[in-house]
KEKE-870084 format. One record per residue (C-alpha): residue number from 1; residue in one letter; x, y, z. Coordinates in nm, 2 decimals, decimal comma, m for minus. Layout:
<atoms>
+-----+------+--------+--------+--------+
: pos : code :      x :      y :      z :
+-----+------+--------+--------+--------+
: NUM :    A :      X :      Y :      Z :
...
+-----+------+--------+--------+--------+
</atoms>
This chain:
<atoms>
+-----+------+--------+--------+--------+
: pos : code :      x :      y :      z :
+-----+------+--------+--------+--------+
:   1 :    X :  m6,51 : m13,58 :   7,20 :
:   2 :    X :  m6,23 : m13,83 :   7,16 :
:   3 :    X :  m6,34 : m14,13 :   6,90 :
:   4 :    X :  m6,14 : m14,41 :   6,84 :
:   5 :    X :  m6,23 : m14,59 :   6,46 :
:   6 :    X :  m6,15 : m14,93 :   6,43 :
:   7 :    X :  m6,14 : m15,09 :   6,06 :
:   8 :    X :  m5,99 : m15,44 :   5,93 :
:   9 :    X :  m5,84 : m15,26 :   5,69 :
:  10 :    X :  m5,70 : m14,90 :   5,65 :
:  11 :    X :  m5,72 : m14,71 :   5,39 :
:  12 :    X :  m5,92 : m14,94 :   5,14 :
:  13 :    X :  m6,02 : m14,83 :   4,78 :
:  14 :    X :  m6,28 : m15,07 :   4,86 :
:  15 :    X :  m6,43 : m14,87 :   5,13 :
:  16 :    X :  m6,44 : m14,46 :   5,04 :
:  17 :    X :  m6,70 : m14,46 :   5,31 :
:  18 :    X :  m6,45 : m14,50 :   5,63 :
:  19 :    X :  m6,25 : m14,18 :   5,52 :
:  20 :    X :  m6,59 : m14,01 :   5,43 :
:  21 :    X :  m6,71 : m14,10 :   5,81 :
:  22 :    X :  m6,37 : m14,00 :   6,00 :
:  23 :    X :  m6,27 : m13,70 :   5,78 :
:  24 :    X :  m6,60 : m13,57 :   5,93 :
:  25 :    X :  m6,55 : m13,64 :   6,24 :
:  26 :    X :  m6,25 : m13,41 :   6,24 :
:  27 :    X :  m6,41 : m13,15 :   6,06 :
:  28 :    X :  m6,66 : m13,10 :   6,27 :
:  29 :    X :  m6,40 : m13,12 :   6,56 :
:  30 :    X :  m6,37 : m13,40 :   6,76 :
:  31 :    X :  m6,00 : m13,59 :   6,83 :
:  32 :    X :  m5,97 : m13,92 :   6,62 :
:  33 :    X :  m5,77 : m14,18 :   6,66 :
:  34 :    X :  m5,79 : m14,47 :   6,36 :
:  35 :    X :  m5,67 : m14,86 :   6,45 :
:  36 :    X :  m5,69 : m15,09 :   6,17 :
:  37 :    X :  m5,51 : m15,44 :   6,14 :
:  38 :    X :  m5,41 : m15,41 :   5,74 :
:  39 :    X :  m5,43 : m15,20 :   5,46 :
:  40 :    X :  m5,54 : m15,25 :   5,07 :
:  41 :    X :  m5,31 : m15,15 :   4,85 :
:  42 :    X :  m5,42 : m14,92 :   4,56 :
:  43 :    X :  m5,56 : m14,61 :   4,49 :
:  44 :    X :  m5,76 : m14,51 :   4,84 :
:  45 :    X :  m6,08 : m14,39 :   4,84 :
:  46 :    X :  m5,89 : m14,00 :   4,92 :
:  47 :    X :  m5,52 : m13,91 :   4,88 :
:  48 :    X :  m5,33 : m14,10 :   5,18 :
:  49 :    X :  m5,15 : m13,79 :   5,27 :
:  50 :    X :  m5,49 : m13,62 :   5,32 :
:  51 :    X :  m5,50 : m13,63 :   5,65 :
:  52 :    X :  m5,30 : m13,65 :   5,99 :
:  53 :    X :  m5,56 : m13,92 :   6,08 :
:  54 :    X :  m5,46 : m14,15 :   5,79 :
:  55 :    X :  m5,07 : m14,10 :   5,79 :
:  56 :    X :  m5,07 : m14,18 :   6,21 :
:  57 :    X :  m5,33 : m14,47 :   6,15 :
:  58 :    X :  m5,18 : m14,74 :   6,45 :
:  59 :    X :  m5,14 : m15,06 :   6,30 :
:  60 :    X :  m5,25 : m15,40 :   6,54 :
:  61 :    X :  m5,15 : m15,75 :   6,46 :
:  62 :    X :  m5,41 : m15,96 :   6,28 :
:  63 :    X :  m5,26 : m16,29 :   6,43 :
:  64 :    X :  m4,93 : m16,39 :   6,67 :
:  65 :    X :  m4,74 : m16,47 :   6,36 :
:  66 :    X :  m4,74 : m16,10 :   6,32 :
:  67 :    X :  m4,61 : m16,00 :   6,61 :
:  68 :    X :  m4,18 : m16,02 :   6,51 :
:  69 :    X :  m4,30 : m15,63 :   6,26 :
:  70 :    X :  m4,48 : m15,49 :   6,58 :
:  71 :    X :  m4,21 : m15,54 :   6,82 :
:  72 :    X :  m4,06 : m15,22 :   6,76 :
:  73 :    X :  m4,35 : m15,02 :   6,79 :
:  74 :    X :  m4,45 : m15,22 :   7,11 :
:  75 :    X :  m4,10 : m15,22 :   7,28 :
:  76 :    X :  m4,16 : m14,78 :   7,19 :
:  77 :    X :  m4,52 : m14,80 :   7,33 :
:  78 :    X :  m4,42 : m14,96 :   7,66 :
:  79 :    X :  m4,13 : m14,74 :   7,72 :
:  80 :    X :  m4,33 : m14,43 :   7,70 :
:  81 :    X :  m4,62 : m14,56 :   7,88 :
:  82 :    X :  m4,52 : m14,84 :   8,11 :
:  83 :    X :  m4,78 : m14,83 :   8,35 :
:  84 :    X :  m5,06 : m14,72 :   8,12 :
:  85 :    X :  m4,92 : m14,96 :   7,86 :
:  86 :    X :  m4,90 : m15,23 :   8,14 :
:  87 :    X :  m5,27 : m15,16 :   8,32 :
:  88 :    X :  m5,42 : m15,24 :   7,95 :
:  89 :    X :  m5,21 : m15,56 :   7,86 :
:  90 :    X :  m5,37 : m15,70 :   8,19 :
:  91 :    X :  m5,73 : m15,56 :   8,13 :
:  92 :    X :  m5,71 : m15,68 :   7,82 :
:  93 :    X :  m5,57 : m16,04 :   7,90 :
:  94 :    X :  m5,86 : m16,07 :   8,13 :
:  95 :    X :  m6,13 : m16,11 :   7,83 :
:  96 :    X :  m6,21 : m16,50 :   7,90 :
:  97 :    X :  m6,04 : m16,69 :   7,59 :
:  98 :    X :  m5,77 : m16,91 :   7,45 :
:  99 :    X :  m5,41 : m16,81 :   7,64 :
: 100 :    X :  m5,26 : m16,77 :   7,26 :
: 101 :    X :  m5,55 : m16,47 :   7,22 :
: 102 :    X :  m5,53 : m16,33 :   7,52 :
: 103 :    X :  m5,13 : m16,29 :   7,46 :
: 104 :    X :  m5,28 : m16,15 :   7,12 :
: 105 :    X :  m5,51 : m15,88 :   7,32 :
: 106 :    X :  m5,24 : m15,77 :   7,57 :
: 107 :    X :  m5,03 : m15,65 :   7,25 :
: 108 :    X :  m5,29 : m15,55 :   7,07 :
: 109 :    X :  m5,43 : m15,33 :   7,39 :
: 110 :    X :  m5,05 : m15,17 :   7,46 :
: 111 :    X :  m5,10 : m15,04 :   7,11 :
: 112 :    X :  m5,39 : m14,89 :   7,13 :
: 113 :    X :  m5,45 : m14,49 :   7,28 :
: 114 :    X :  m5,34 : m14,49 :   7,67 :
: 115 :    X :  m5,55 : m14,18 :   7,71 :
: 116 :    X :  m5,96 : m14,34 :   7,70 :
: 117 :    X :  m6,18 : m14,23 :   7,42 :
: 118 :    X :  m6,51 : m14,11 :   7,47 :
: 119 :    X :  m6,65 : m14,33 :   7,20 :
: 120 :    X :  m6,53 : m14,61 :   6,99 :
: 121 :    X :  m6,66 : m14,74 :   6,72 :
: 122 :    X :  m6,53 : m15,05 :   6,49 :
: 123 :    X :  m6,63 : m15,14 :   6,14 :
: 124 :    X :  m6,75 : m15,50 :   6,07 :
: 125 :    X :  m6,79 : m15,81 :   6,29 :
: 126 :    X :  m6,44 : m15,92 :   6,19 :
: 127 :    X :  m6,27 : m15,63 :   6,34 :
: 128 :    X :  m6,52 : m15,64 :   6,63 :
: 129 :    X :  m6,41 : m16,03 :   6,66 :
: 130 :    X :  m6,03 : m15,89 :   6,75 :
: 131 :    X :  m6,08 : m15,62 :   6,99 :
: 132 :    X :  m6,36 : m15,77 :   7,22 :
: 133 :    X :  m6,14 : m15,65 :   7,53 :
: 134 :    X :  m6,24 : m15,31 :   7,43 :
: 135 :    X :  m6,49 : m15,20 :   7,73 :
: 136 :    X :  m6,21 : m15,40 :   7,96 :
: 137 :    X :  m5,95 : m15,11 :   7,87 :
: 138 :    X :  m6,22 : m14,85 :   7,83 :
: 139 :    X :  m6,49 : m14,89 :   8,07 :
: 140 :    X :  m6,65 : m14,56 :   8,07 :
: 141 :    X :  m6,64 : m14,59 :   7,67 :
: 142 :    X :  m6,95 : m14,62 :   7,47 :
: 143 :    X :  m6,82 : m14,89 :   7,25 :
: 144 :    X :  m7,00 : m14,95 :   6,90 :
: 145 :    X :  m6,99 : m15,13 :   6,57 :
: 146 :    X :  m7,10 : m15,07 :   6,26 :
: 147 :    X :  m7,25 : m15,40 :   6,06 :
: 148 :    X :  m7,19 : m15,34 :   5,68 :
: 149 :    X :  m7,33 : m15,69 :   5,66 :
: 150 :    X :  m7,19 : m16,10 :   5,58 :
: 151 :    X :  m6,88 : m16,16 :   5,51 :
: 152 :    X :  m6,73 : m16,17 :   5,14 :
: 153 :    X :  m6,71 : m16,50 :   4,94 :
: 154 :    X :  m6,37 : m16,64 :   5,03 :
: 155 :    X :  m6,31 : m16,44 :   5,39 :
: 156 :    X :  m6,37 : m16,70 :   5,67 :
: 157 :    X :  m6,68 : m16,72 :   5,86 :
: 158 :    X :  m6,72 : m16,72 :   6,24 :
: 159 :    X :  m6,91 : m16,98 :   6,40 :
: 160 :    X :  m7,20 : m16,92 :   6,53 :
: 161 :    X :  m7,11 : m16,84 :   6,92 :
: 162 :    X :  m6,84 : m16,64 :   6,76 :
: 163 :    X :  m7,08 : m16,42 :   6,60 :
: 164 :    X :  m7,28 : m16,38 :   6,88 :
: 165 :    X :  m6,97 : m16,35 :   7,15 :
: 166 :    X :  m6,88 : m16,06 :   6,91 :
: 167 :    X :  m7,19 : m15,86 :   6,87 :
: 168 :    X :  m7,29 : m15,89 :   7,26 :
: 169 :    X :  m6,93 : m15,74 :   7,32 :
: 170 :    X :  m7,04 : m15,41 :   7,23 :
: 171 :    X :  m7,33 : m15,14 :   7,33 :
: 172 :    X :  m7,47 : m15,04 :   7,05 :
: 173 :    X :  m7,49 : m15,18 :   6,68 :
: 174 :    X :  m7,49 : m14,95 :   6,44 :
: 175 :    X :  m7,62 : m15,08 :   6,07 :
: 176 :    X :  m7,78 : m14,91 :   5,75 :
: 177 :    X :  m8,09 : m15,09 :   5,60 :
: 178 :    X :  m8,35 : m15,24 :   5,82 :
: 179 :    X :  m8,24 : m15,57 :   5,58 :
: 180 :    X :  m7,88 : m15,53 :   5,77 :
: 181 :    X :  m8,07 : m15,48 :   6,10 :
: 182 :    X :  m8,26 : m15,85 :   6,09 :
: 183 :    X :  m7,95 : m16,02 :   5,96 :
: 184 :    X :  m7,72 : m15,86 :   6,27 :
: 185 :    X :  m8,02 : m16,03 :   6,50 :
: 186 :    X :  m7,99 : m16,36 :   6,34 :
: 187 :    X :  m7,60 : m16,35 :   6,37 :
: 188 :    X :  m7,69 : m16,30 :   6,72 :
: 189 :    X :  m7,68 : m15,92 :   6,82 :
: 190 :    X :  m7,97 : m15,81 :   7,11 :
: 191 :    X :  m8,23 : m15,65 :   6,89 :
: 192 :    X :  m8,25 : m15,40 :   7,17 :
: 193 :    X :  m7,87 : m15,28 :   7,09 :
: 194 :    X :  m7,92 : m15,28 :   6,66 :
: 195 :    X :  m7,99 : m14,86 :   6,57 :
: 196 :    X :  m8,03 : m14,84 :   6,18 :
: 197 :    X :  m7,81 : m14,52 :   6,06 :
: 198 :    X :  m7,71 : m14,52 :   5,72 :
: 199 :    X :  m7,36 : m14,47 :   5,53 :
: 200 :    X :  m7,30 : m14,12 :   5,48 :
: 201 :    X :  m7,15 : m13,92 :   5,21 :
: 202 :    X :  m6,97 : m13,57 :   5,18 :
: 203 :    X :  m7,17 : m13,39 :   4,92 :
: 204 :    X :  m7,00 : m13,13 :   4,84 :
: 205 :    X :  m6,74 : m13,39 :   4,67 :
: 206 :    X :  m7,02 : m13,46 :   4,43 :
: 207 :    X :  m7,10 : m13,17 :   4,27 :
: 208 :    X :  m7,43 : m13,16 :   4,18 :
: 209 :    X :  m7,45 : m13,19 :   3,75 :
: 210 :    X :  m7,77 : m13,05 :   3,71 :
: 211 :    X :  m7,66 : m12,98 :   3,34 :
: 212 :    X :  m7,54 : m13,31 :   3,25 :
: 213 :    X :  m7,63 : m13,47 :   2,95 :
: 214 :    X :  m7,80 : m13,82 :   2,88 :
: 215 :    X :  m7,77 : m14,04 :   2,57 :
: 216 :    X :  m7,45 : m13,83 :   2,47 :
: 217 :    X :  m7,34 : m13,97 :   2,10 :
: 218 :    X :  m7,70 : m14,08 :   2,03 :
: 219 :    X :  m7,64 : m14,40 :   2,26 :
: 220 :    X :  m7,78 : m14,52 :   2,63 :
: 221 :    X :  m7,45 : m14,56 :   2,83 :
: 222 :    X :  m7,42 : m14,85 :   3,10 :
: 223 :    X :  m7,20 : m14,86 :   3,40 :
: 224 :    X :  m7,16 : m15,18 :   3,62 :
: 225 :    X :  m6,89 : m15,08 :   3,89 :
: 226 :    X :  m6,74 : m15,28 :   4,18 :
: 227 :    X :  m6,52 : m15,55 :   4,28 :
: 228 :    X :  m6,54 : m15,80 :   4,01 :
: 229 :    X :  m6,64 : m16,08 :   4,21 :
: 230 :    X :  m6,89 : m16,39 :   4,21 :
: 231 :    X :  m7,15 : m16,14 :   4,43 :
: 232 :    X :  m7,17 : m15,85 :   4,21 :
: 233 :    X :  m7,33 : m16,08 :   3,93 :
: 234 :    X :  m7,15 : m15,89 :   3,67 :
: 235 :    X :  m7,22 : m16,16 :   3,48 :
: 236 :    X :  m7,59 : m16,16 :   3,44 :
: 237 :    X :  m7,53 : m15,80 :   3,33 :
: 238 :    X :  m7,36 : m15,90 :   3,03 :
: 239 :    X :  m7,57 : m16,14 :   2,93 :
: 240 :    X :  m7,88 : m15,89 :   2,94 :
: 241 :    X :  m7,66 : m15,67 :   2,77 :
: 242 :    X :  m7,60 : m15,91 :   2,47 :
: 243 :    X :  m7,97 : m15,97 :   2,46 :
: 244 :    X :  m8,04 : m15,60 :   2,46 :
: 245 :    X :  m7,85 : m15,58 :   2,19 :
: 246 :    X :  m7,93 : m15,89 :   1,98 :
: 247 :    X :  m8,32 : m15,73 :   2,03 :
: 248 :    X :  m8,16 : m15,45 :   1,84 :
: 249 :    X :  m8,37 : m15,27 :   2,11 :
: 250 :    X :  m8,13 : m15,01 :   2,13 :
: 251 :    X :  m7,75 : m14,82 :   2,09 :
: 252 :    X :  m7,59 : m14,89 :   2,37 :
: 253 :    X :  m7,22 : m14,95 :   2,54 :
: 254 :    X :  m7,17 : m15,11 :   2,89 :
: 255 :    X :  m6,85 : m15,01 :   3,07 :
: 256 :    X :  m6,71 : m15,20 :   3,41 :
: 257 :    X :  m6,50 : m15,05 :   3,59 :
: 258 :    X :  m6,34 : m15,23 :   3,89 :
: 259 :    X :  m6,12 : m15,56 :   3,89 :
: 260 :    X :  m6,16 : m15,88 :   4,11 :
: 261 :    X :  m6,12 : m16,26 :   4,05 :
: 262 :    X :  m6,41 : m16,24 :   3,78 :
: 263 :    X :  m6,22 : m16,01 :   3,53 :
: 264 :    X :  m6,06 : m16,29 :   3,33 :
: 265 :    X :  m6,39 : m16,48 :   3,28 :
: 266 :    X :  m6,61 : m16,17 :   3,20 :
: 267 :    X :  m6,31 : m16,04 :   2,96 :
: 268 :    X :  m6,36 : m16,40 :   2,78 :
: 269 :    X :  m6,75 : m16,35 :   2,74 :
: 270 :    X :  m6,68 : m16,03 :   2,62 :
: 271 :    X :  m6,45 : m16,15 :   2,31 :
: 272 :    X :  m6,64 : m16,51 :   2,24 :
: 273 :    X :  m6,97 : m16,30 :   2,19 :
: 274 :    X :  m6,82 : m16,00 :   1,98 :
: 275 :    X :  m6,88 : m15,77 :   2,23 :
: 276 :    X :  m6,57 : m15,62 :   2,22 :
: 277 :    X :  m6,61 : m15,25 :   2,05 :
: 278 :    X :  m6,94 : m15,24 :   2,32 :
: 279 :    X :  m6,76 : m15,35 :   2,64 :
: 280 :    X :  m6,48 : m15,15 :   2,81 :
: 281 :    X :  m6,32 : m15,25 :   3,07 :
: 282 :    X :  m6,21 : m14,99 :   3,30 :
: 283 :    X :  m6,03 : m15,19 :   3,55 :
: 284 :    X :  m5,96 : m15,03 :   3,92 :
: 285 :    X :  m6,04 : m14,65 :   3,88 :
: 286 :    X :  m6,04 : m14,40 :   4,20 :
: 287 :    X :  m6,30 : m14,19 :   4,31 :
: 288 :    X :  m6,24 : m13,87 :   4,11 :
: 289 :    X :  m6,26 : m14,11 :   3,77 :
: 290 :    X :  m6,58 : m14,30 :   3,92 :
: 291 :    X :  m6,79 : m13,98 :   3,95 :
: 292 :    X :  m6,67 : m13,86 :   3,56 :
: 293 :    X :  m6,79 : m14,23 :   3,51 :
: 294 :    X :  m7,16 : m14,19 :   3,67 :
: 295 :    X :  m7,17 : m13,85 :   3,50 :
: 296 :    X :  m7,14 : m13,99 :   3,22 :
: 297 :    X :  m7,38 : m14,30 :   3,26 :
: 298 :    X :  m7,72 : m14,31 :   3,18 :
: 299 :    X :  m7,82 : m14,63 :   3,33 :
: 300 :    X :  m7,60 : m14,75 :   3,64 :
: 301 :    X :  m7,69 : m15,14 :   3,66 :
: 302 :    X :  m7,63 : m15,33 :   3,99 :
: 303 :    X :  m7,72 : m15,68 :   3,92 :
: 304 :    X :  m7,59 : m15,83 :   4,27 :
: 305 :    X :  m7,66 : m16,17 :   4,38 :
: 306 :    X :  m7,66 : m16,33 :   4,74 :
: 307 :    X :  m7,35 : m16,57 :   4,81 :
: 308 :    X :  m7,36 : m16,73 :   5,15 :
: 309 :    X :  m7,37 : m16,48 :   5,43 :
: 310 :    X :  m7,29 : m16,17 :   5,22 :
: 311 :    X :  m7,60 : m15,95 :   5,07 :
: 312 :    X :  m7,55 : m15,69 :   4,90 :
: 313 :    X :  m7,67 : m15,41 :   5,15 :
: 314 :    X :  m7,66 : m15,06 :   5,14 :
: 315 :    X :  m7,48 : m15,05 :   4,80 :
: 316 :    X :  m7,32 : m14,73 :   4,85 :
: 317 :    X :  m7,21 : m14,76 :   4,49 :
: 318 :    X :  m7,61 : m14,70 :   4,40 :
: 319 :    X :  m7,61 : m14,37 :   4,59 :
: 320 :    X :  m7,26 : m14,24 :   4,44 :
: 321 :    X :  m7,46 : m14,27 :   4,09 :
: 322 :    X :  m7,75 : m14,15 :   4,22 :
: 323 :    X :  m7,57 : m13,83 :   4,30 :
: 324 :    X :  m7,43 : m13,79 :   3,97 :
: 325 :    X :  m7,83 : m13,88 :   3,85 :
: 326 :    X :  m7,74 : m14,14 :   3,68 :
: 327 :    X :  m8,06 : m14,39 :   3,65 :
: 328 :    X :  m8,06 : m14,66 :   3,85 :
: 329 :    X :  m8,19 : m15,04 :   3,78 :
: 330 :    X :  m8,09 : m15,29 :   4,04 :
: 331 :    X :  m8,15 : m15,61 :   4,16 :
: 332 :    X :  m8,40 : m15,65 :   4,43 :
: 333 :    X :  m8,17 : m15,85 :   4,67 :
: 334 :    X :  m8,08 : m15,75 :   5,04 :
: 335 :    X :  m8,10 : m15,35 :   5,14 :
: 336 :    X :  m8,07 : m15,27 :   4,83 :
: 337 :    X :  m8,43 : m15,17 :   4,75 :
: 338 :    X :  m8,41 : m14,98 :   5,08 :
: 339 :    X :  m8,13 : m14,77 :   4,95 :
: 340 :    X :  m8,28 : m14,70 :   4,59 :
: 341 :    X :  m8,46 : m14,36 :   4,47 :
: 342 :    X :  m8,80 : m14,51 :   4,48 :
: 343 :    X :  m8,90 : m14,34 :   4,16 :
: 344 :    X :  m8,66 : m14,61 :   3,98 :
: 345 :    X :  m8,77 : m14,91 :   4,17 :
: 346 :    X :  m8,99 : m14,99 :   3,85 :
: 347 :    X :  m8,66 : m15,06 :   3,70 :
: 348 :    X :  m8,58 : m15,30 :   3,93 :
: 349 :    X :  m8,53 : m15,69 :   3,89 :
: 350 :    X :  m8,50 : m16,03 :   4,10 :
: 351 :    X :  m8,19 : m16,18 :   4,16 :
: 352 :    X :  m8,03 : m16,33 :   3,87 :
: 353 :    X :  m8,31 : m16,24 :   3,63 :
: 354 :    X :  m8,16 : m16,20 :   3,29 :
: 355 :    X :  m8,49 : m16,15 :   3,13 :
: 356 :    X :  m8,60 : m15,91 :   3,38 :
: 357 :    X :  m8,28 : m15,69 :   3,34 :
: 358 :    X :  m8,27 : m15,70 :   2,98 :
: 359 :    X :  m8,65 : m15,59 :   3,02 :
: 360 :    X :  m8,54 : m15,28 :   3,26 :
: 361 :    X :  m8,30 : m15,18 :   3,00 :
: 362 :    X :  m8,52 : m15,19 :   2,71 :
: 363 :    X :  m8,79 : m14,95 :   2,91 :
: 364 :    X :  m8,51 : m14,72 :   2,97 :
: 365 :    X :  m8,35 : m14,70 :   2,64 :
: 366 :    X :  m8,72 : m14,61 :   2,51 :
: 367 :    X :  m8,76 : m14,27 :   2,78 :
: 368 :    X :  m8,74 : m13,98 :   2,64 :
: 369 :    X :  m8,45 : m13,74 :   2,76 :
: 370 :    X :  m8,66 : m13,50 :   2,94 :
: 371 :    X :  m8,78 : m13,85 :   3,19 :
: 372 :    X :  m8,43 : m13,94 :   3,23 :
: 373 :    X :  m8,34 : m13,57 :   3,34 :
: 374 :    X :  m8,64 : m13,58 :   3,57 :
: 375 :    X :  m8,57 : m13,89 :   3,73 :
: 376 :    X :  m8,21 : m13,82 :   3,76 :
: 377 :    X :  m8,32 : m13,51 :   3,97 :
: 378 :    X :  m8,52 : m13,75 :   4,19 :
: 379 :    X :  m8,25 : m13,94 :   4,25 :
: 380 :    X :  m8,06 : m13,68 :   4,35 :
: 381 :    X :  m8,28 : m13,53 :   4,63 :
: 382 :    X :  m8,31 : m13,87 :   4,76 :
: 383 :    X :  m7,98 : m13,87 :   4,86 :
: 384 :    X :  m7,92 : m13,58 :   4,96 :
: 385 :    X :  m8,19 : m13,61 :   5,21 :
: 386 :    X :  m8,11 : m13,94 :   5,39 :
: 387 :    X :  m7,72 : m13,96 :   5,30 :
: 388 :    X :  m7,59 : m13,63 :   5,47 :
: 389 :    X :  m7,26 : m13,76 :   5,66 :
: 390 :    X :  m7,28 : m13,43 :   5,85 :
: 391 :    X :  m7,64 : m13,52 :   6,04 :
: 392 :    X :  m7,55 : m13,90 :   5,96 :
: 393 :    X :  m7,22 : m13,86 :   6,20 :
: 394 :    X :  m7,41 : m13,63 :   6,44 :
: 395 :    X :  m7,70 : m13,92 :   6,46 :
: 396 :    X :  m7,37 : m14,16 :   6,58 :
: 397 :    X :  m7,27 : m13,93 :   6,83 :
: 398 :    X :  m7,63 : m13,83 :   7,00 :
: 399 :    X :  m7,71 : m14,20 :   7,04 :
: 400 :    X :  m7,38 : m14,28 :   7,18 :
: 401 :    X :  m7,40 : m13,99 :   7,43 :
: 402 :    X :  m7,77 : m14,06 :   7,51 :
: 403 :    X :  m7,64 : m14,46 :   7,60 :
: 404 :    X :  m7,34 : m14,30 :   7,80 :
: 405 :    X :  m7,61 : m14,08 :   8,05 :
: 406 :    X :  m7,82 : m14,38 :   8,09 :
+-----+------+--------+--------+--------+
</atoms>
C-alpha cells in the first residue's frame, strides 16, 4: 500500500510516537511517503538518519511568507513533473477559500507525491487545517486524521467553522480515548467518521525489566517527565512533594526531566524551599535516557491540568513508564484514566489536588516491595495488550480499506 503521513512537524522529540507509527508502516512493507511543514529541533524521538523515510521527509510551506526557501524545490518539482505537477496546483486551487490560500495549496499540492497514495493520513487538526485539498488531488484516496486532541497553551486556535471545515474534510477520524472521541464531535467532526484507535508503541524497544528493582538506596524515586509547561502541572507535583516530605512520610527524591517555559519558575521553588539535594532536574533527555529514567522510578507522577482546549489525552508518557513498571499515580483529567493500568487507578487524583497527590504518594511509599513488583507487572501486561503498534497500525489500515470498498 502506498501511505502518505502528514505531521506539523517532522521529526519532533516531542512526539516519539509519529516515527513509532511510520517506522511500522515500513516494516511491515508498505511505501511511505512523510510531508510535514516544520521540524523541532533536538534530540528526535529516533536517530534522524534512521530511516530513508525521515532523511527524504518533503517539507510544505506553513504560510506564503515561506515560499522565497521552497522555490527551488518547486521550480525542481515542476520540471520533472509538469503536467502532474500542473493537474494538482489546479485541483488543489479549486478547494473553495481565500485566493492568498488557494495560491498557498497549489504550491503546497506540486510538492506533494505526483504518483496517488492509497491512504493518507495527517496528524492533528492543524495539519489537517493546511492540506484540506487533499481528496481534490487524491480522489480515490481514503484520507484520515489522527486527533491527538486541543491545541497547546500558546498555539492559536481555529474558529469554530474552522474546526469543523477541517474535520469534515476528511473520511475517517482517527483518535485514542473515547475522552478524545467526544471532544473531536464538539470541535465539529460527524460522530459517524470518529474510530477510537490508540497510540501505539514498538515493544521490543522497551525491554521488558522483569528484574528491576524498586526503592533502590532505601528511597521511593519520583519521575515527572514532559514539556515543562503550564498543562503538565509540574507544579502541583512539587508542592505534594514538599508536603510528603515535611510529613516526614517518607525518603524520597523527585526528578523532572524535560524543559519548557516553566523550568525557570519550578527551578526557583526548588531552591526557595530547600529542595535542592531532593530535586534534579534533568532537562531535555532522548528516548534511550527516558526508559533508564522509568526503570529506575518507582512512582511516575503525571499531575496534568486542563488549559483551554488542550487535555491531557492519551498521555503516551504514562504507558512508556508503565512499560518499564514503573507505578503510576495520575491525575484524573481527560483520557488519561482511560489510558492508566486500572490496578493503579486507586492512586489517582483530581485535577490540581495537592492533598490528594501528596495522599497517593504517601500510600505508595508505605507498599511493600513485593506490591510494587506486582503492580508493576500489571502494568506491564496492560500495555502490552492494547498498545501493540503492530495490530494498532494494522487496525488503521483494515478500516481504511473497509471505507475504500464501501
Amino acid at each position: 500500500m502506498k501511505i502518505l503521513a502528514i505531521a506539523e512537524h517532522f521529526p519532533s522529540p516531542y512526539k516519539p510516537y509519529h516515527n513509532t507509527q511510520f517506522e511500522e508502516f515500513v516494516a511491515a512493507g508498505h511505501e511511505l511517503t512523510v510531508a510535514a511543514f516544520d521540524r523541532h529541533a533536538g534530540p528526535p524521538g529516533a536517530p534522524e538518519d534512521s530511516a530513508p523515510f525521515v532523511r527524504n521527509t518533503r517539507y510544505l510551506p506553513g504560510t506564503l511568507r515561506d515560499l522565497p526557501r521552497f522555490l527551488p524545490a518547486l521550480v525542481g518539482r515542476a520540471l520533472r513533473h509538469p503536467f502532474a505537477s500542473l493537474r494538482q496546483a489546479a485541483r488543489a486551487m479549486k478547494y473553495p477559500d481565500s485566493l492568498k490560500r488557494r495560491l498557498l495549496n497549489a504550491w503546497r499540492a506540486i510538492l506533494l507525491p505526483t504518483t496517488a497514495p492509497d491512504f493518507c493520513i495527517v496528524h492533528n487538526l492543524r495539519a489537517v487545517m493546511n492540506v484540506q485539498f487533499l481528496k481534490l488531488i487524491y480522489p480515490k484516496a481514503v484520507v484520515t486524521m489522527y486527533y491527538h486532541g486541543g491545541e497547546l497553551p500558546g498555539v492559536p486556535l481555529p474558529t469554530e467553522a474552522e474546526s469543523r471545515r477541517a474535520f469534515r474534510s476528511v473520511d475517517i477520524v482517527f483518535t485514542n480515548t473515547e475522552y478524545s472521541r467526544r471532544h473531536a464531535v464538539s470541535r465539529g467532526a460527524d460522530p459517524q467518521s470518529v474510530v477510537i484507535s490508540q497510540v501505539g508503541f514498538n515493544l521490543n524497544a522497551f525491554p521488558d525489566p522483569a528484574d528491576r528493582n524498586y526503592r533502590h538506596d532505601g528511597r521511593l524515586n519520583i519521575l515527572m517527565a514532559g514539556r515543562v509547561g503550564e498543562e503538565k502541572g509540574f507544579n502541583y507535583g512539587l508542592q505534594a512533594f514538599k508536603r510528603l516530605l515535611d510529613e516526614d512520610a517518607c525518603d524520597a527524591v523527585l526528578r523532572i526531566a524535560g524543559d519548557g517555559p516553566k523550568a525557570a519558575e519550578l527551578r526557583k521553588f526548588v531552591e526557595d524551599n530547600g529542595l535542592t539535594e531532593r530535586v534534579h532536574f534533568l532537562g531535555r533527555v532522548d528516548q534511550d535516557r527516558l526508559r533508564v529514567e522509568y526503570r529506575n522510578a518507582d512512582v511516575f507522577l503525571l499531575p496534568s491540568i486542563p488549559r483551554g482546549v488542550w487535555e491531557e489525552n492519551q498521555a503516551c508518557v504514562v504507558q512508556e513508564a508503565l512499560l518499564m513498571r514503573s507505578i503510576c499515580a495520575v491525575s484524573r483529567t481527560g483520557g488519561v484514566a482511560e489510558s492508566t493500568a486500572p490496578e493503579m487507578l486507586g492512586y489517582s487524583f483530581d485535577i490540581a489536588d495537592v492533598t490528594g497527590m501528596t495522599d497517593s504518594l504517601r500510600r505508595l511509599s508505605r507498599l511493600a516491595v513485593n506490591d510494587l513488583k506486582q503492580l508493576g507487572a500489571q502494568g506491564r501486561g496492560f500495555v502490552e495488550r492494547r498498545y501493540d503498534i503492530r495490530a494498532l497500525n494494522r487496525e488503521v489500515l483494515d478500516i481504511a480499506l473497509a471505507h475504500r470498498r464501501n
